[in-house]
C-alpha positions in Angstrom: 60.2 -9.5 -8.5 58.2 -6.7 -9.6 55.9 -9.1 -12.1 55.5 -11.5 -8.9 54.2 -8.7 -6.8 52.1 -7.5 -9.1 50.8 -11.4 -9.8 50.0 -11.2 -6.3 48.5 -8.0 -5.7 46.0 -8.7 -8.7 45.2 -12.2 -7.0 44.9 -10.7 -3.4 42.7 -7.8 -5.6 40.6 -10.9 -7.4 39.9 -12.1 -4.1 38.7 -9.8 -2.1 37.1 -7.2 -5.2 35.0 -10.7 -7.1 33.0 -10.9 -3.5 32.8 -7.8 -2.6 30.9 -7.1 -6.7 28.5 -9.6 -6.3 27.3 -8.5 -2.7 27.4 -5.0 -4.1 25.3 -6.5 -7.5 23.2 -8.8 -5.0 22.2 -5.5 -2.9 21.3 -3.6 -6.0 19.1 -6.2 -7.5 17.2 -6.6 -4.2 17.1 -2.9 -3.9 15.3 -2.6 -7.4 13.1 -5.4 -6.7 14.9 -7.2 -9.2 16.4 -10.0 -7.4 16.1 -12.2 -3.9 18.7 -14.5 -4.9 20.9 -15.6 -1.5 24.6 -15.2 -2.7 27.2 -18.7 -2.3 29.4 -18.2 1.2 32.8 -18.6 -0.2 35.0 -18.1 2.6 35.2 -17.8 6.9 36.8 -14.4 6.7 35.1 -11.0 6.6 33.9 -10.9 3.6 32.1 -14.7 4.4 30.6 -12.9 7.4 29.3 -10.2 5.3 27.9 -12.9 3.0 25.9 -14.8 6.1 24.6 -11.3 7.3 23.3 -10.7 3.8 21.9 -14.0 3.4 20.2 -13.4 7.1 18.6 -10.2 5.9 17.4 -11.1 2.8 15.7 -14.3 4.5 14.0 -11.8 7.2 13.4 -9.5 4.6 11.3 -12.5 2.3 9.9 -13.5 6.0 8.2 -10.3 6.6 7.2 -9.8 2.9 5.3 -13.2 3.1 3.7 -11.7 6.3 2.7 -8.6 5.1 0.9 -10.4 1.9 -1.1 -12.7 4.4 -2.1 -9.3 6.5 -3.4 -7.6 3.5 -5.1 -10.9 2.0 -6.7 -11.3 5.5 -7.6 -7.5 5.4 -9.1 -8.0 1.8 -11.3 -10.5 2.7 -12.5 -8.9 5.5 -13.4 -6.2 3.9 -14.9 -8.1 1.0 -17.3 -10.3 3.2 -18.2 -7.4 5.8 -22.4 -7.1 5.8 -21.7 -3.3 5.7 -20.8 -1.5 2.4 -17.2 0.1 3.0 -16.2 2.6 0.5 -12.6 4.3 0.6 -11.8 7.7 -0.8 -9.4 10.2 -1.4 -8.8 14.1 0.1 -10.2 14.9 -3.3 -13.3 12.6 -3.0 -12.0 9.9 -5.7 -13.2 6.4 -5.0 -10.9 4.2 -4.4 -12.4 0.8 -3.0 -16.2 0.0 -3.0 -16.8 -3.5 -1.7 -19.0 -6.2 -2.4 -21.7 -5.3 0.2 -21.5 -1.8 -1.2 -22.3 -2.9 -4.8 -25.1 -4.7 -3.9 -26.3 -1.3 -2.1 -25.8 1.2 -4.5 -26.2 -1.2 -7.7 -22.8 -0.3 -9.4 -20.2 -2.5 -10.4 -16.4 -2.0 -8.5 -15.4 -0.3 -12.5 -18.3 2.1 -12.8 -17.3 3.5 -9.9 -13.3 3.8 -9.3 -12.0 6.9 -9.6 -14.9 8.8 -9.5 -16.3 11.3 -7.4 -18.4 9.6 -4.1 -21.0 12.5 -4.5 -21.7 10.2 -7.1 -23.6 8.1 -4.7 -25.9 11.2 -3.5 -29.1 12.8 -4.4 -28.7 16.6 -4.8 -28.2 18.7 -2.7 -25.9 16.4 -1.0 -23.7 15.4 -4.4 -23.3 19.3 -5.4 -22.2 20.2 -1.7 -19.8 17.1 -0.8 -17.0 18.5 -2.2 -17.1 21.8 -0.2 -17.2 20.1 3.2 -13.9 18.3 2.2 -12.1 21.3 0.9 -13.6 22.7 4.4 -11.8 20.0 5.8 -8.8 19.9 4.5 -8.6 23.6 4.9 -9.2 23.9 8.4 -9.2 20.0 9.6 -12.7 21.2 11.3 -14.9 17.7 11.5 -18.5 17.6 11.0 -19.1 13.9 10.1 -15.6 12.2 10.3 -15.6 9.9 13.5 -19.5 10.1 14.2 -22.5 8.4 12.8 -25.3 10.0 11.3 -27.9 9.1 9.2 -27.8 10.8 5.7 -29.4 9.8 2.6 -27.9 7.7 -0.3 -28.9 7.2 -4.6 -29.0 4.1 -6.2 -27.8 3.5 -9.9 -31.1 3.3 -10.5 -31.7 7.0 -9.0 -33.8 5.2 -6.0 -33.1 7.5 -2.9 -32.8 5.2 0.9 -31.3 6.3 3.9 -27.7 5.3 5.2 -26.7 4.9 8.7 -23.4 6.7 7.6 -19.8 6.5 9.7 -16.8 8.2 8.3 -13.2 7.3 9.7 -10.1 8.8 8.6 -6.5 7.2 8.3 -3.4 9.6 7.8 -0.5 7.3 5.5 2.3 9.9 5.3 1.1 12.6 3.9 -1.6 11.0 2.4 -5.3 10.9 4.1 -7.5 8.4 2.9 -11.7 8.3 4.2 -13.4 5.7 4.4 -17.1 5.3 4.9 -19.0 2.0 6.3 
């Protein structure tokens, strides 16, 4: 009697634990980005259910993935066939996008100038003082330029110094602050 109830007990165990591991290994994949598999509905009961609702949320889940990759190639190209140069940057001044209109301004390549500081794209005194108005800035979050347009003066590869109808926008991502100049 004992060996039979513990026969059953392990098949009752088999048959609830097997599902239960491979939603638990299913969730994990798709947590670590490792994984969007759907996982096989093997039964009507409660563990089933919890099968379809997985199955559910990973297909919304892919859904709004899909959707956030057409947003950000739409965004891209945008950006990429704008008239105006568009250059983002970090709170330290780092350059971290320079589009297509902006190469053909300022004569650099998108390489020669990731990473680097903008002041990179001024005439002194402008490139020696940049990076005091944005420690200002993040100091006291007093604006001078951000959210208005004025016209300041930019430097070429080439070291040819034009004028820039300038307009600086700032976006907060967290803790994160990221400028951007157009």
């Amino acid at each position: 009697m004992i060996v039979v109830a513990v026969m059953i007990a392990r098949s009752f165990s088999i048959r609830i634990a097997s599902p239960i591991s491979e939603l638990t290994e299913a969730a994990m994949a798709l947590a670590a980005g490792k994984s969007n598999q759907a996982i096989p509905v093997k039964s009507n009961d409660e563990l089933g259910k919890l099968s379809i609702a997985f199955n559910l949320m990973l297909n919304a889940l892919t859904s709004r993935e899909k959707d956030l990759v057409d947003v950000m190639i739409l965004t891209q190209s945008i950006v990429d066939t704008a008239a105006d140069g568009i250059i983002t940057i970090d709170e330290e001044g780092r350059i971290e996008s320079f589009n297509k209109a902006a190469r053909e301004i300022f004569g650099y390549s998108e390489g020669e100038v990731l990473g680097r500081n903008v002041s990179m794209l001024m005439p002194s005194p402008y490139q020696d003082e940049h990076d005091g108005y944005l420690e200002r800035y993040r100091r006291t979050s007093e604006k001078h330029i951000i959210g208005t347009r004025r016209e300041v003066i930019g430097q070429r590869k080439d070291g040819t110094i034009f004028p820039v109808d300038l307009s600086v926008s700032e976006v907060q991502m967290g803790a994160r602050r990221v400028f951007t100049g157009i």
